[in-house]
C-alpha positions as CSV (number, residue, x, y, z in Angstrom):
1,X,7.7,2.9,91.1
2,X,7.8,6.7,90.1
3,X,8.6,7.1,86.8
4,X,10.8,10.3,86.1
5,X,11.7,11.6,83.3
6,X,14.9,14.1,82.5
7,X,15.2,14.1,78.9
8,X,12.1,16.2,77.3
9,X,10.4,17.9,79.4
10,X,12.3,21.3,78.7
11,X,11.7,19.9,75.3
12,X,7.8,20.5,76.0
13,X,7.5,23.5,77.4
14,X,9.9,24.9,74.6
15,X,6.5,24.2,72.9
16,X,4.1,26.6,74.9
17,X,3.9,30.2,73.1
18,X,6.1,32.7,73.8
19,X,3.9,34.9,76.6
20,X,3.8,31.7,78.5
21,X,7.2,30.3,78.1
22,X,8.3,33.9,79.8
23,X,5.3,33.4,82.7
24,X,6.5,30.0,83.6
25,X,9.8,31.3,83.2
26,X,9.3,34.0,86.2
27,X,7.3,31.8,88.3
28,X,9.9,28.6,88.1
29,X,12.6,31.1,89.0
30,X,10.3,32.8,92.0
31,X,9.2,29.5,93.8
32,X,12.8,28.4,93.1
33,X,14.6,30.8,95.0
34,X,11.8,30.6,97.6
35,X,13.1,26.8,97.8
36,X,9.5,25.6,97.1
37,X,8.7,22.6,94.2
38,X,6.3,23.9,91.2
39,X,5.0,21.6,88.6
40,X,2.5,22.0,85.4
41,X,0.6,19.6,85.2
42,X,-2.9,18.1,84.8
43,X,-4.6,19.2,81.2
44,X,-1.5,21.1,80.0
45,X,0.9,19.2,80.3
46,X,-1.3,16.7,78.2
47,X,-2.2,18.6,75.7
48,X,2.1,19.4,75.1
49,X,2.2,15.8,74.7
50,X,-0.6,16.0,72.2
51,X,1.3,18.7,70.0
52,X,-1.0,21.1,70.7
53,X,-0.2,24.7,72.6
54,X,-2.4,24.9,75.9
55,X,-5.1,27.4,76.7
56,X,-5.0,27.8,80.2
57,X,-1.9,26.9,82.3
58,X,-2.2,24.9,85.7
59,X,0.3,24.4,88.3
60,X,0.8,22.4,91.8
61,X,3.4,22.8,94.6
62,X,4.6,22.2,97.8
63,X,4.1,25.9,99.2
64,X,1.4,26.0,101.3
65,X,-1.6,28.7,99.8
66,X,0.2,31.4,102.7
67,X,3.3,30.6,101.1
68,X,2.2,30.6,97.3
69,X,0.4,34.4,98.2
70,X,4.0,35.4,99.7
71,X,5.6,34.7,96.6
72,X,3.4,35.4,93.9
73,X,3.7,39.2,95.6
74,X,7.2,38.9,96.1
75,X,7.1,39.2,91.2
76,X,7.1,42.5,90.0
77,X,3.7,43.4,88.9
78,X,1.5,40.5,89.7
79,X,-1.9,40.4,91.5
80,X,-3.4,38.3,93.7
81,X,-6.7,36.9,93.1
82,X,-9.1,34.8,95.3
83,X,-9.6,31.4,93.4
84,X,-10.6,29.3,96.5
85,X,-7.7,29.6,99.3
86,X,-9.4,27.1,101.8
87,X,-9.3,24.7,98.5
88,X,-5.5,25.4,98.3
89,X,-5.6,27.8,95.3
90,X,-4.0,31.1,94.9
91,X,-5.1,32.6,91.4
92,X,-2.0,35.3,90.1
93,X,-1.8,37.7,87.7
94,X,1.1,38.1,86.0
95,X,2.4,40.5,83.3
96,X,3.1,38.7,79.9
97,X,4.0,41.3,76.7
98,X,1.3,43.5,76.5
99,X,-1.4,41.5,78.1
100,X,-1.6,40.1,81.9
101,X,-2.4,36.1,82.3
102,X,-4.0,34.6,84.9
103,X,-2.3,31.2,86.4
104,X,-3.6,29.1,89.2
105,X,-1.1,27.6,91.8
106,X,-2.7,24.7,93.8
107,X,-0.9,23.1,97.1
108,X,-0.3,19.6,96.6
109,X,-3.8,18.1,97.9
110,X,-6.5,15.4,97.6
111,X,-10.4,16.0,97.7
112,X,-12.8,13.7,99.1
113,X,-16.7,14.4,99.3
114,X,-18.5,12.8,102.2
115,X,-22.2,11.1,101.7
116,X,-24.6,13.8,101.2
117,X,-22.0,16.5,100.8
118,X,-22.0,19.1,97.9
119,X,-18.7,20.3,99.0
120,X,-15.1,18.3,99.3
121,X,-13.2,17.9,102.0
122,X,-9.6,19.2,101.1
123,X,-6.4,17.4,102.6
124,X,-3.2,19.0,101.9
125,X,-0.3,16.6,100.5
126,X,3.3,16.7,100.7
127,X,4.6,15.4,97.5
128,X,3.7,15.1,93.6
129,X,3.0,11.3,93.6
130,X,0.6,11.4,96.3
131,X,-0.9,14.8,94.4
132,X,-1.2,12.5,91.4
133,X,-2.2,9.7,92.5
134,X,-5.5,11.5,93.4
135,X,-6.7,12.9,90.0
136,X,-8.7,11.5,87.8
137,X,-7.7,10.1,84.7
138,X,-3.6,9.0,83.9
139,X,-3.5,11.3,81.1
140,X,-3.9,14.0,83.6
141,X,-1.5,12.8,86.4
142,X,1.4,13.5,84.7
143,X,3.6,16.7,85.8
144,X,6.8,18.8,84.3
145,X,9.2,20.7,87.0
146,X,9.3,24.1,85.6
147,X,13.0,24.5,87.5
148,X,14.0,21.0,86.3
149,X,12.7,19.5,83.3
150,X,11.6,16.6,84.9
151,X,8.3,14.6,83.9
152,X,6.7,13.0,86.9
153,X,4.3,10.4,85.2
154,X,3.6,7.5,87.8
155,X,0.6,6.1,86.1
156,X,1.8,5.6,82.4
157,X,-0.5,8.6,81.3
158,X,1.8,9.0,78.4
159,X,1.5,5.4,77.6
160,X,-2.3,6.0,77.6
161,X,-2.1,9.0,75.4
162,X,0.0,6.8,73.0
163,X,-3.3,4.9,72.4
164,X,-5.6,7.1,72.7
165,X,-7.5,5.6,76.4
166,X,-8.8,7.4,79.3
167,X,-8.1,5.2,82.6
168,X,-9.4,5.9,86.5
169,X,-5.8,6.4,88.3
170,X,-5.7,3.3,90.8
171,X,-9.2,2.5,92.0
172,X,-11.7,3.6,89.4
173,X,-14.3,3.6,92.0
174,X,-12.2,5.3,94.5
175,X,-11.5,7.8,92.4
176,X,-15.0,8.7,91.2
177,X,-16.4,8.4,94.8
178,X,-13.6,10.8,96.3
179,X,-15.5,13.4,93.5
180,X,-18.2,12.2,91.2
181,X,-17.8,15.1,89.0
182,X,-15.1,13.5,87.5
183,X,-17.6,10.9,85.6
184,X,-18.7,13.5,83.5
185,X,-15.1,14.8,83.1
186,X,-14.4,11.8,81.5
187,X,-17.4,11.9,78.9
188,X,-16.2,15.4,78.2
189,X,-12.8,14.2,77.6
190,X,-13.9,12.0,75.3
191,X,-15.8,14.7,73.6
192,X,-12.5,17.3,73.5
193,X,-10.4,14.7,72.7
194,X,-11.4,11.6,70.8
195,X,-10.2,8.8,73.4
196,X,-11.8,5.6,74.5
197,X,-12.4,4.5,77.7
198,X,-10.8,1.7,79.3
199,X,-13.1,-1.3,79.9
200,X,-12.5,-0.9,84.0
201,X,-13.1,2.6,84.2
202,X,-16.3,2.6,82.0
203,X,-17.9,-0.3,84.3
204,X,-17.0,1.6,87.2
205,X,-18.8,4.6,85.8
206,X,-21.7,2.6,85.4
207,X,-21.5,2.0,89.1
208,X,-21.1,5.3,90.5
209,X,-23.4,7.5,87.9
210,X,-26.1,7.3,90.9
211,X,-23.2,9.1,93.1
212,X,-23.7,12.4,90.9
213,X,-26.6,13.8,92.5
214,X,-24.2,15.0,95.3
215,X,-22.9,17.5,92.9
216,X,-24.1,21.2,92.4
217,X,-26.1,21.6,89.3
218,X,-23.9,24.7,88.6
219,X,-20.7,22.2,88.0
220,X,-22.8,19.6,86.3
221,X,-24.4,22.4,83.8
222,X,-20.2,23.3,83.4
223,X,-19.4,20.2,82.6
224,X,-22.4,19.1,80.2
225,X,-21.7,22.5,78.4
226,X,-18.0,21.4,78.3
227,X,-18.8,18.3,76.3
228,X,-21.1,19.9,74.0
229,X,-19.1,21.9,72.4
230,X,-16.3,19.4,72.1
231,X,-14.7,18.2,68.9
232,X,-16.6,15.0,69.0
233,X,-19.6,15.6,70.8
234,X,-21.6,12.7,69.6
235,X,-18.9,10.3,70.7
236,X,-19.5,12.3,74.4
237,X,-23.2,12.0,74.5
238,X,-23.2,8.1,73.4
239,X,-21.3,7.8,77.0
240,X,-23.6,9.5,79.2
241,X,-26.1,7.1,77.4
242,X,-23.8,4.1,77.6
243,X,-23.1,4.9,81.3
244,X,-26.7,5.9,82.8
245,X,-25.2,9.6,82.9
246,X,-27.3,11.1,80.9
247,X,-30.3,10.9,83.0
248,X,-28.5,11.3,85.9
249,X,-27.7,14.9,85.3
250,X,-30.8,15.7,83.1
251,X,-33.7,13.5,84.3
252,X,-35.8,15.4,81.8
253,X,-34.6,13.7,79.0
254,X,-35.3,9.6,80.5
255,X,-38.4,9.4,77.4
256,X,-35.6,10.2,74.6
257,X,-32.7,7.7,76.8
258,X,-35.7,5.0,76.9
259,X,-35.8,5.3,72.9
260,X,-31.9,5.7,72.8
261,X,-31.6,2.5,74.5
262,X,-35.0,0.4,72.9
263,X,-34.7,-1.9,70.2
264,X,-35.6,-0.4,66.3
265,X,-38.9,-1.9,65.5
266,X,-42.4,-0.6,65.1
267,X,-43.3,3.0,64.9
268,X,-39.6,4.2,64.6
269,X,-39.5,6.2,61.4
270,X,-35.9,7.2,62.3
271,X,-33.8,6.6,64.8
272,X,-34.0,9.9,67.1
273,X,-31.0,9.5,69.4
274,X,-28.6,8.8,66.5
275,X,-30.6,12.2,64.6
276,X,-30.1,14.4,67.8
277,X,-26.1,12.9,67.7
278,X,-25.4,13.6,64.8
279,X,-27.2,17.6,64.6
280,X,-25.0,18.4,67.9
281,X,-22.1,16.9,65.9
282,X,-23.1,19.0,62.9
283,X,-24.1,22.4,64.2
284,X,-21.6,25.0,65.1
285,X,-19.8,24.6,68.6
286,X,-21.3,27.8,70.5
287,X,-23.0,27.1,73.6
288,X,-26.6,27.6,73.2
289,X,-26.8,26.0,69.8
290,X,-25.4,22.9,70.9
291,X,-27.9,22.8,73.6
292,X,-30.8,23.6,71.6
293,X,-29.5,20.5,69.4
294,X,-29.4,18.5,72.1
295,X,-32.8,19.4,73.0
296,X,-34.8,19.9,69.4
297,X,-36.6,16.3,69.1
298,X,-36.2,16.0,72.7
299,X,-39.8,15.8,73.7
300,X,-40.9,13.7,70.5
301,X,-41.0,10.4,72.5
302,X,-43.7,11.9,74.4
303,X,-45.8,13.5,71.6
304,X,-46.0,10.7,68.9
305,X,-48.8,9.4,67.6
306,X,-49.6,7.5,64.9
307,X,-53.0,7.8,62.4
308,X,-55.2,5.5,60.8
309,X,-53.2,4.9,57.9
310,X,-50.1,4.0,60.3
311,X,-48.2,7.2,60.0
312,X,-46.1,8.5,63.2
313,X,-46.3,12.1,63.5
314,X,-45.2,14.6,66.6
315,X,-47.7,17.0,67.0
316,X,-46.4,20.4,68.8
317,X,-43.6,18.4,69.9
318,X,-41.8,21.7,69.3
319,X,-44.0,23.7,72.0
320,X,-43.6,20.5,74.3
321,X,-40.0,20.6,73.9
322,X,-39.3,24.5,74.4
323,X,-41.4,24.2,78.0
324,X,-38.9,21.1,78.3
325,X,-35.8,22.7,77.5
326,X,-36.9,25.7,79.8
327,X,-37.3,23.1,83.1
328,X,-34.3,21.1,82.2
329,X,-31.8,24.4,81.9
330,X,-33.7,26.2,85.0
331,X,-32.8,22.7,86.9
332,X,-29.5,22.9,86.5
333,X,-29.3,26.4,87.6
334,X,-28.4,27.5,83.9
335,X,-27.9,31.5,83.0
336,X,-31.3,33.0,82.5
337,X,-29.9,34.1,79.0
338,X,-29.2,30.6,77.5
339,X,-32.7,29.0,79.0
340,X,-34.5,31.8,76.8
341,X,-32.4,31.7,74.3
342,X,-32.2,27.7,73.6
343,X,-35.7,27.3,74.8
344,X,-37.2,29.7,71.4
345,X,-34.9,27.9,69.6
346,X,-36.4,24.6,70.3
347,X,-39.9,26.2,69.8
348,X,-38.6,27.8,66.7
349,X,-36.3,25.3,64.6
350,X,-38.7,23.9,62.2
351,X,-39.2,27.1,60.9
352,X,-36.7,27.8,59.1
353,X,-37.0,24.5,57.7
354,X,-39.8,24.9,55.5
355,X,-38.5,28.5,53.9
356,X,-39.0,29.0,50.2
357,X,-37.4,31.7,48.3
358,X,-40.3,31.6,45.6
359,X,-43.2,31.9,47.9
360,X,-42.2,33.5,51.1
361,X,-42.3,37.1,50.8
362,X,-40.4,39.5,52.5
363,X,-42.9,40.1,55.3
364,X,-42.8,36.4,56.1
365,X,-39.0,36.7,56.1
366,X,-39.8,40.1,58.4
367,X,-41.8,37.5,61.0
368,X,-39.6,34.8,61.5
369,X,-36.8,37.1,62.5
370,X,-38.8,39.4,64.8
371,X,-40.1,36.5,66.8
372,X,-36.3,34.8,66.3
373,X,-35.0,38.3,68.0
374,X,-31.5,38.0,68.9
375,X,-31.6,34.1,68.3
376,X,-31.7,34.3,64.8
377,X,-28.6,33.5,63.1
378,X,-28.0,30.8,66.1
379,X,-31.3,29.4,64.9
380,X,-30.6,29.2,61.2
381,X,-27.0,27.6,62.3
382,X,-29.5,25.4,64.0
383,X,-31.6,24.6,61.2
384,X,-28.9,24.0,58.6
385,X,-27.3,21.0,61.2
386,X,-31.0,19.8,60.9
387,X,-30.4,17.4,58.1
388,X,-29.4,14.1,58.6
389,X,-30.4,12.4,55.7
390,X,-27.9,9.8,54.5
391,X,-29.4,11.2,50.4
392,X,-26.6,13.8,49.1
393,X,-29.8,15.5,47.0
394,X,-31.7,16.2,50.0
395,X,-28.6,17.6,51.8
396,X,-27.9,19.5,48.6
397,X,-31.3,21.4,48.9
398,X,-31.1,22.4,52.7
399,X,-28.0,23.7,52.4
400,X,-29.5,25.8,49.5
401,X,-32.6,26.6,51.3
402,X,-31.1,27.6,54.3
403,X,-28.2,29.9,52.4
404,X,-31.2,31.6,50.5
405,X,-33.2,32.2,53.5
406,X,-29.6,33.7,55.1
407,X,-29.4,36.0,51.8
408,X,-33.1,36.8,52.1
409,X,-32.4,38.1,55.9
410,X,-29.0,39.9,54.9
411,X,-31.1,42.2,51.9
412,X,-33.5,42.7,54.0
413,X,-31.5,44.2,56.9
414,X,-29.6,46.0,54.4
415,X,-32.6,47.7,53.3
416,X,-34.0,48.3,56.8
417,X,-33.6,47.6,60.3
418,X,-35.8,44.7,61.3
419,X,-35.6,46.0,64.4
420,X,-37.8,49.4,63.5
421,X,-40.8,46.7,62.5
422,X,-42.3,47.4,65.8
423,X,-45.8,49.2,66.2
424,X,-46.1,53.1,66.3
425,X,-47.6,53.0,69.9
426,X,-46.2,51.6,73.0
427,X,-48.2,50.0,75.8
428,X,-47.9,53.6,77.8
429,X,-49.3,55.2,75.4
430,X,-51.9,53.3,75.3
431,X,-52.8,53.2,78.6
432,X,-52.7,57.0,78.5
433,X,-55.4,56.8,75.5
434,X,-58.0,54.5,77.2
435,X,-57.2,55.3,80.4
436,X,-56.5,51.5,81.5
437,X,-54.5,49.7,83.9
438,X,-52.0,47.0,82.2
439,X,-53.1,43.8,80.8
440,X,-53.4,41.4,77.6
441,X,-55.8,44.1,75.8
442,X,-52.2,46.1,75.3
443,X,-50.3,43.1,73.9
444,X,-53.4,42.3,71.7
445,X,-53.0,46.0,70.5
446,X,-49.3,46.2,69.8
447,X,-48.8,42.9,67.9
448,X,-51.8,43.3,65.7
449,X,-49.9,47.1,64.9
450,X,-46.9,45.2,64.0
451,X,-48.1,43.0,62.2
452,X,-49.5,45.8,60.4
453,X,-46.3,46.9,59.8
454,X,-44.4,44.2,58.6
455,X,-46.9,43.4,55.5
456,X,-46.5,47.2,55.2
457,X,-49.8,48.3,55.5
458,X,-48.7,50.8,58.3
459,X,-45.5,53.2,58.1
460,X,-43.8,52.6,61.6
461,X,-43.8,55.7,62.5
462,X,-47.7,56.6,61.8
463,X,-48.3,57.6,65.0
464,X,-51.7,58.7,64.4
465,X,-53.4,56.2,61.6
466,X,-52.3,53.6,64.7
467,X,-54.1,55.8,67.4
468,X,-57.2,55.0,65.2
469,X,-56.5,51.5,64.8
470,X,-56.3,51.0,68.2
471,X,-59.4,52.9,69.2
472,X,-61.2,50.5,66.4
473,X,-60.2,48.0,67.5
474,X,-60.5,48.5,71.7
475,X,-65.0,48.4,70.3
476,X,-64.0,44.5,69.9
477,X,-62.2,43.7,73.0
């Protein structure tokens, strides 16, 4: 049996801010008068019932996309944007105060993705229940009536977010087969928001992680970048171990699963999965510095080694694990930004590390942030989340090191732009001087000039002292 309710949902969308109490406002009198059904639902009307004002505001109906594109036109001063019609969504832009929101009206439908399928097949429904009864987790299948008031929750998703669970609507399986995506939805929603998952669901999950490969990497990077910057991103991560997720979507990572999964004994200084945890946990929630967390120690299960005198150590595990990071990010079809960004992260974050403010001079200081480029604050964020130790002392003194080495940075760039430490000559010029064709001689050239200039022994815009530096130095190559 349905279960409707009449007596609060006005009451909840009373609580959205005022912009979009006046959107919802519009749109529930438009598709009103148009006689068509329009409900929020899904993640919004979840988070109302969590106290907490949505971001983004999500809505189903009855009007076919045709229909929706008719009447979204129909309100004075909207635009119509292409979201995915054949999927049944119409995006609309509509005018709120002094700024214009974009909503997203979805026909009633279910999606279904056939074996070895990337994309869904799309029914269309004809009522909220059935709409509902296809989404993934009861804390999402409940819906308001913008006209009405009236909560449509036929899966006791409120009951669920009374105690905190995630649960598969109906069949878990079915419900992760029709769209496997949705497994990692659920790890992010753990992530975002704290819950556990209910026994049924999570053994189902189990079941179907091998079903993932039929999604784009696109959406799986999406998702896994979702659930990294979550509130409780460790929680998230211990799920796509738990489940056999995590090497599902990043198969790169099975040598740091394998020692997620083993059992504490010999040669295990530490343990590295519950480390890597608790840095993403700790370091700030912006994309690519949760994914160089995730991905710092990452290659240390394959570089460990242990000497005579039974010490474990991880040679170049940093170089290992930036040409790691690189393949794992290019897999899944990442932005070419983030893969060069987190990947010198990874190659860079012991670095900071090891700063002292009585022996590092500023030239040092100069270096590390000229290789760092424009990862450098991301990497000191980095490198202060770095420090697990359970000893209050040794926290005590990374957080000072790593403040001191931010002070160290900020007088320096105060005194000079660290980006005019860069050599006199370019690599045209050279190749005028010497009359050469490009290659490794120029690079050779350059970096030794700026290096020259950092430890100021060359003023960076000595043109000519570096003409005869380079033509001393082109009799050794």
């Amino acid at each position: 049996m349905t279960h409707r309710f009449t007596t609060d949902g006005k009451l909840l969308l009373d609580q959205l801010n005022p912009d979009q109490k006046v959107l919802v406002d519009r749109l529930a009198e438009a598709f009103a008068a148009a006689g068509k059904d329009l409900y929020l639902v899904g993640g919004p009307v979840r988070d109302l019932l969590l106290g907490t004002t949505p971001a983004d505001l999500d809505f189903t109906t009855n009007a076919l996309p045709a229909e929706t594109r008719v009447i979204g036109e129909a309100i004075p001063g909207t635009s119509i944007y292409d979201v995915g019609e054949q999927f049944g969504t119409i995006g609309i832009v509509l005018p709120s105060g002094d700024t214009a929101v974009p909503v997203e009206i979805t026909t009633y439908r279910s999606e279904h993705y056939l074996p070895g399928d990337r994309h869904p097949e799309v029914q269309f429904g004809e009522s909220i229940d059935i709409d509902l009864s296809r989404r993934d987790v009861t804390v999402n299948a409940i819906a308001i009536n913008v006209a009405t008031g009236e909560i449509v929750d036929p899966f006791y998703g409120r009951a669920d977010i009374e105690i905190a669970t995630l649960r598969a609507v109906g069949d878990a399986d079915d419900r992760f087969m029709e769209d496997p995506l949705r497994l990692l939805r659920v790890a992010r929603f753990v992530s975002q928001l704290g819950f556990t998952i209910d026994p049924a669901t999570f053994n189902a999950m189990i079941r179907q992680a091998p079903h993932l490969e039929h999604i784009s990497k696109e959406r799986i990077y999406g998702e896994l970048t979702r659930l990294l910057v979550g509130r409780y991103p460790d929680e998230g991560l211990q799920v796509l171990i738990d489940t056999g997720l995590l090497t599902e979507a990043m198969p790169e990572l099975k040598p740091l699963a394998a020692e997620a999964m083993s059992t504490p004994g010999v040669h295990r200084e530490k343990d590295l999965w519950e480390h890597t945890k608790r840095v993403v946990a700790q370091s700030v929630p912006r994309n690519t510095v949760r994914w160089a967390a995730l991905l710092h120690d990452a290659a240390k299960p394959m570089t460990r080694s242990v000497d005579e005198r039974g010490e474990v150590h991880f040679f170049g595990h940093e170089l290992a694990g930036s040409r790691l990071a690189g393949r794992l990010l290019r897999n899944l079809k990442a932005d070419k930004r983030t893969e060069k960004h987190v990947s010198l992260m990874v190659e860079l974050h012991q670095r900071p590390s090891v700063y002292d403010a009585e022996t590092w001079t500023d030239s040092a200081v100069r270096r590390l942030a000229l290789e760092a480029g424009d990862t450098l604050h991301d990497l000191i964020d980095l490198s202060a989340a770095d420090v697990t130790s359970g000893k209050a002392h040794k926290q005590r003194m990374a957080r000072q090191r790593v403040e001191q080495l931010r002070a160290h940075i900020t007088r320096l760039e105060e005194q000079q732009a660290l980006s005019e430490f860069q050599s006199p000559i370019d690599g045209n010029e050279l190749m005028t001087m010497f009359d050469r064709p490009p290659g490794r001689w120029i690079a050779t050239i350059k970096d030794h000039l700026r290096e020259l200039v950092i430890d100021g022994e060359l003023a960076p815009d000595d043109v000519d002292r570096a003409r005869e530096i380079a033509r001393e130095m082109m009799d050794t190559l």
